[in-house]
C-alpha positions in Angstrom: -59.4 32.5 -13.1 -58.1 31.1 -16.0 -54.6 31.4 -15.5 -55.1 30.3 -11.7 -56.8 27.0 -13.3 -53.8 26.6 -14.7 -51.3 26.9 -12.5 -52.9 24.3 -10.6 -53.7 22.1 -12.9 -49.5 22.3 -14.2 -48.6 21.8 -10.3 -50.6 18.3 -10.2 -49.2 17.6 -13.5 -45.1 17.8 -12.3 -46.3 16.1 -9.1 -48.0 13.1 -10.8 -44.9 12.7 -13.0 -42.1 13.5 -10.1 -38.9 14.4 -10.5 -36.4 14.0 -13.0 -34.8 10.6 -12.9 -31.7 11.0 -10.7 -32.8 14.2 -9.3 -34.2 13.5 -5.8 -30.7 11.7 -4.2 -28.5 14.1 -6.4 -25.9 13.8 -9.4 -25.2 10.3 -10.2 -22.1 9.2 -8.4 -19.3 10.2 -9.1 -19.6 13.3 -11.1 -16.3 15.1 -9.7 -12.8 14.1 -9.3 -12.3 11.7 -7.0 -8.9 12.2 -4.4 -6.5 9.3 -3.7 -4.8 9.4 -1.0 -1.6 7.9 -0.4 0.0 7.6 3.1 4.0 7.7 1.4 6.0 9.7 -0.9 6.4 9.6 -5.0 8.2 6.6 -6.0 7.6 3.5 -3.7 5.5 0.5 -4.2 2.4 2.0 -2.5 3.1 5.4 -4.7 3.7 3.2 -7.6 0.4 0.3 -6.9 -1.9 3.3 -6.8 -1.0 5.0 -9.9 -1.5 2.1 -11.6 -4.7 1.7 -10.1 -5.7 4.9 -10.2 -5.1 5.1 -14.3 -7.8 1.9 -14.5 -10.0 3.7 -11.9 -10.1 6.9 -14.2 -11.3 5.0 -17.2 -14.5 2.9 -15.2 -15.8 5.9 -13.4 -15.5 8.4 -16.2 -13.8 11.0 -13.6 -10.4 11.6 -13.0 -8.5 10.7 -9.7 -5.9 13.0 -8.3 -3.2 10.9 -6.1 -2.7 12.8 -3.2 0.5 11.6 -1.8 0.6 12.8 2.5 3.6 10.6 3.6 5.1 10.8 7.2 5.6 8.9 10.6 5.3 5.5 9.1 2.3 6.1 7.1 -0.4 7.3 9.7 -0.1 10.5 8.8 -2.1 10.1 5.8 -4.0 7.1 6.9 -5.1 9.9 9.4 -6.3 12.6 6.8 -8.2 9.6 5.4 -10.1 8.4 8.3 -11.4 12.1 8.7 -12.0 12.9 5.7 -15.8 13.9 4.3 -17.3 9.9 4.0 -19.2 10.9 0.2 -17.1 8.6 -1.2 -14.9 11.3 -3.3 -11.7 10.4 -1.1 -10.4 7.1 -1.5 -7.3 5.6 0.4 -4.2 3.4 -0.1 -5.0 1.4 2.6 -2.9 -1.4 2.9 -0.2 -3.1 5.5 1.3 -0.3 7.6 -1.4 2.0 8.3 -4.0 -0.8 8.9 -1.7 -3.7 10.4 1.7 -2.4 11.5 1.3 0.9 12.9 -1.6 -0.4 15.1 1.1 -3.2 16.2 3.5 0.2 16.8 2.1 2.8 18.2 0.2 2.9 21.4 -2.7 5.7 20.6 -3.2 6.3 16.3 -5.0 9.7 15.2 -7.6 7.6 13.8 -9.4 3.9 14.7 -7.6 1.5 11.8 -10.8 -0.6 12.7 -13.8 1.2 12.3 -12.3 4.4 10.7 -12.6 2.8 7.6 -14.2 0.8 4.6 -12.7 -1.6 2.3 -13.3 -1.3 -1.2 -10.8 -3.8 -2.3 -7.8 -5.8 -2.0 -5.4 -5.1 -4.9 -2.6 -7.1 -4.2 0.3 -8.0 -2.5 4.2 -7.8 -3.2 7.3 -9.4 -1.3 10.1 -7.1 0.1 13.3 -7.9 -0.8 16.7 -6.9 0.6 19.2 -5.1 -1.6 22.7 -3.6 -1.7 24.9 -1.0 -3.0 27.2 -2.6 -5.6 30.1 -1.6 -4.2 29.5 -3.9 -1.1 31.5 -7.2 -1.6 28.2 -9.2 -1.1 26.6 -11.2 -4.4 24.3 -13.4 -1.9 22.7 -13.4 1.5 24.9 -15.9 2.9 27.6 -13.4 1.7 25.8 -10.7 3.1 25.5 -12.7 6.5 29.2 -13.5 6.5 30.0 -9.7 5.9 27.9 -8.4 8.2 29.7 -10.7 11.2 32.8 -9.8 10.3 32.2 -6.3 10.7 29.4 -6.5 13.6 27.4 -2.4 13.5 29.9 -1.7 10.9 27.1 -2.1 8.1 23.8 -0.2 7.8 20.7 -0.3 6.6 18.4 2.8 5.2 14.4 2.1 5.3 11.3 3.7 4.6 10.8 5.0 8.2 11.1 3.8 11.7 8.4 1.5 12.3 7.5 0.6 8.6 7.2 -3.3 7.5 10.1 -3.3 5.8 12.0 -1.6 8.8 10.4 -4.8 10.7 11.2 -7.3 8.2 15.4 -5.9 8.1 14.9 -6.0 11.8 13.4 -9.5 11.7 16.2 -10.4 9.3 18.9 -9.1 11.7 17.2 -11.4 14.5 17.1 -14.7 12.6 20.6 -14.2 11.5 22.4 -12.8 14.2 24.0 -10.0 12.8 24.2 -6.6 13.6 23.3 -3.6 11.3 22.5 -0.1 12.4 19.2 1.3 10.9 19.1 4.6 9.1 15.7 5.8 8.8 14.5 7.9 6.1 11.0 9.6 5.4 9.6 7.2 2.1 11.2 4.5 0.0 12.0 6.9 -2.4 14.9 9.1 -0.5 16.1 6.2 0.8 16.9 4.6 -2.3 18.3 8.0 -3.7 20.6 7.4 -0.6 21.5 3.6 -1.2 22.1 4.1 -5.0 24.5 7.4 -4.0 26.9 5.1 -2.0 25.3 6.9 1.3 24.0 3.9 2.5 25.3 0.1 2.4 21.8 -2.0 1.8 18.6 -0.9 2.2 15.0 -3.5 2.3 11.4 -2.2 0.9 9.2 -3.8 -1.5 10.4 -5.4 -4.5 8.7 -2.5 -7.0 10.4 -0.1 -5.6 13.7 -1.8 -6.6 13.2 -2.8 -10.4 13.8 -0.1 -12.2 17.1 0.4 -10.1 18.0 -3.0 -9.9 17.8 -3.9 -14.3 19.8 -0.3 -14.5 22.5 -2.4 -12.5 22.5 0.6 -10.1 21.3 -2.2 -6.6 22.1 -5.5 -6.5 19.2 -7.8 -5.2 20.5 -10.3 -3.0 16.7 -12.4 -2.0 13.4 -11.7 -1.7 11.3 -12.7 1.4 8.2 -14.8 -0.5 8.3 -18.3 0.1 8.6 -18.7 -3.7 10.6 -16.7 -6.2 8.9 -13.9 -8.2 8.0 -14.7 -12.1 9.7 -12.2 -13.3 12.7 -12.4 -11.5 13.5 -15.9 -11.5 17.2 -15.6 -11.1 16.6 -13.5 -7.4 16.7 -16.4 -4.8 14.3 -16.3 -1.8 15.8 -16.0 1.6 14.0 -19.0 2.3 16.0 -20.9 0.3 19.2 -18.8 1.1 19.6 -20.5 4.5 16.2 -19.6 6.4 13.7 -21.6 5.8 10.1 -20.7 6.2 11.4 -16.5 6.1 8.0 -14.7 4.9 7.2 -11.4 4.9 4.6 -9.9 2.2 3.6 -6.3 2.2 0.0 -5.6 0.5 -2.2 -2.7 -0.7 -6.1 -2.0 -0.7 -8.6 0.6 -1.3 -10.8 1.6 1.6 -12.9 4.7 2.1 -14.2 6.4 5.1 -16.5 5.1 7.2 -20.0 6.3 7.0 -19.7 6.0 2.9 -23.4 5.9 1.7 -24.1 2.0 0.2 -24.4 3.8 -3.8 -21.1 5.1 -4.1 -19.5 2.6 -2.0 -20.8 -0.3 -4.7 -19.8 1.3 -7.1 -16.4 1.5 -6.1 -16.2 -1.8 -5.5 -17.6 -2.7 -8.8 -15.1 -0.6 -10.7 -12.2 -1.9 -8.4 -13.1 -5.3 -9.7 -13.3 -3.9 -13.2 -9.9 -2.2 -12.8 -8.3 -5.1 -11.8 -9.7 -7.2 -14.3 -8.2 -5.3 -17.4 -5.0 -7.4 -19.0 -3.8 -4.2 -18.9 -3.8 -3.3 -15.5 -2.9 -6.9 -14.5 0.0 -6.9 -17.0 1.5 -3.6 -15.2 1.0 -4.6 -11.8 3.3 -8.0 -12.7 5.9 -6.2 -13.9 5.9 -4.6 -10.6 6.9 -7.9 -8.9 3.1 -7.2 -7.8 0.3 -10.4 -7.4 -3.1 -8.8 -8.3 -5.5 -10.0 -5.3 -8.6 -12.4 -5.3 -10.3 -11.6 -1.8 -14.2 -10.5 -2.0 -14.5 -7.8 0.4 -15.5 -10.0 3.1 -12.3 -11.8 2.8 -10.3 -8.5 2.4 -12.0 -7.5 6.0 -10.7 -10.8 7.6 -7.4 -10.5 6.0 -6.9 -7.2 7.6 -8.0 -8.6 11.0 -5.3 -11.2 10.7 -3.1 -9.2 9.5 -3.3 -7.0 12.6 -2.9 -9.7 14.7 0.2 -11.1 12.9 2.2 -8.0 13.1 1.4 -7.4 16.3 3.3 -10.8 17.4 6.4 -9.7 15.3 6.7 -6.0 16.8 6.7 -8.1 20.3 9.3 -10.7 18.9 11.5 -8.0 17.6 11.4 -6.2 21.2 10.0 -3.1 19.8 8.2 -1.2 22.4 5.2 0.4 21.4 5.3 4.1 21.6 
């Protein structure tokens, strides 16, 4: 009797007091690695944004974050693994201007909805292409360039990121406002398509302007403009194509962090909180400028919009450029 007393009387005890503080919805979030995925190979800007990122991440959340890079057909590949991915908030995603604007803008049905597939967490920020050459091409500016290329019309070509990519679009934009022909030769990432321009393969080549730098200071590419309406800070000597003969030529590439949809509201917040954080850090800031990249300022509700706009904008330029969707 005794001992039955109390057992009960230790049963009403653990109710009154309830469970351990965190117990009843689980481990505090996040309490595992966290996976990043990123729709591109090593070595371009979107590669290059989200390691940065991802370093800052590491440091707020108190987990590490494994970049996952799953490039291929533009960048939809790994926007798709994303989309499906388990929504606990564990996989984040380099969302950002082709798999959320472009590709929609491209491709007639998409593996996964870039509307409601997916969650922002963030803007990070945004970067201008630029369009380079091998130094070995007798072409110091884009005028030159244009001269060049008119003299030898589909003589000169081009490598890009992929068919379909923005800066694919923004050469092909380029070629459209100039009137010059210059065959495309499509390659699968930034990365092997610079290898190809910097090994003579290739004669110019346009992606965003980090994926340049380190190339460009070793004297290995030659820069010839940059498609921002104003010229980078830390490349004030690289003209804008604007001001090289077309004005009002823009095209800026960008990068966010969404999750899955169906994220619960906890982890979700608290990504977005240490996002914010992250990109608050001089440090993180300070590496992201040397990039050529502009740290963003949207709240999420802006970010949202942007993307919306976005979609719409690039889906005017695909029809101007006479690319039929596939």
């Amino acid at each position: 009797m005794k001992i039955t007393r109390f057992v009960v009387a230790l049963a009403l005890l653990v109710a009154s007091v309830g469970p351990a503080p965190g117990r009843a919805a689980g481990p505090e979030f996040p309490n595992r690695p966290l996976r990043y995925i990123v729709p591109f190979p090593p070595g371009g800007s979107t590669d290059i944004m989200a390691r940065i990122v991802a370093a800052a991440l590491t440091q707020g959340l108190g987990q590490s974050i494994v970049v996952d890079n799953r490039g291929g057909a533009g960048g939809t590949v790994g926007a798709e693994i994303a989309a499906h991915a388990t929504p606990d908030g564990y996989t984040i995603f380099a969302c950002n201007i082709a798999s959320l604007a472009v590709s929609p803008a491209r491709y007639r049905k998409l593996g996964y909805d870039p509307v409601a597939g997916f969650a922002p967490i963030g803007f990070i920020g945004s970067t201008p292409n630029a369009l380079v050459v091998h130094p070995s091409l007798p072409a110091a500016t884009i005028a030159e360039f244009i001269a060049l290329a008119k003299s030898r019309p589909g003589k000169l070509n081009y490598a890009s990121p992929g068919i379909g990519t923005s800066p694919q679009l923004t050469m092909e934009l380029f070629k459209m406002t100039a009137r010059i022909d210059v065959v495309n030769i499509a390659f699968k990432g930034a990365g092997p398509a610079l290898a190809a321009l910097m090994g003579g393969e290739v004669d110019a080549m346009v992606s965003t302007v980090p994926s340049f730098l380190s190339a460009t200071r070793a004297g290995r590419i030659r820069m010839l403009g940059v498609t921002s309406l104003k010229r980078i800070p830390d490349l004030p000597d690289v003209p804008t194509i604007a001001e090289s003969g077309m004005p009002g030529f823009e095209v800026i590439s960008w990068q966010g962090l969404c999750t899955p949809a169906g994220v619960p509201k906890a982890p979700l917040v608290r990504l977005r909180a240490a996002l914010a954080a992250a990109l608050a850090l001089p440090n993180t800031r300070r590496r992201l400028a040397e990039q050529g990249i502009q740290p963003g300022a949207l709240t999420v509700e802006q970010f949202a919009a942007f993307i919306r706009a976005e979609r719409t904008k690039w889906a005017k330029l695909v029809k101007d450029v006479g690319i039929v969707p596939q």
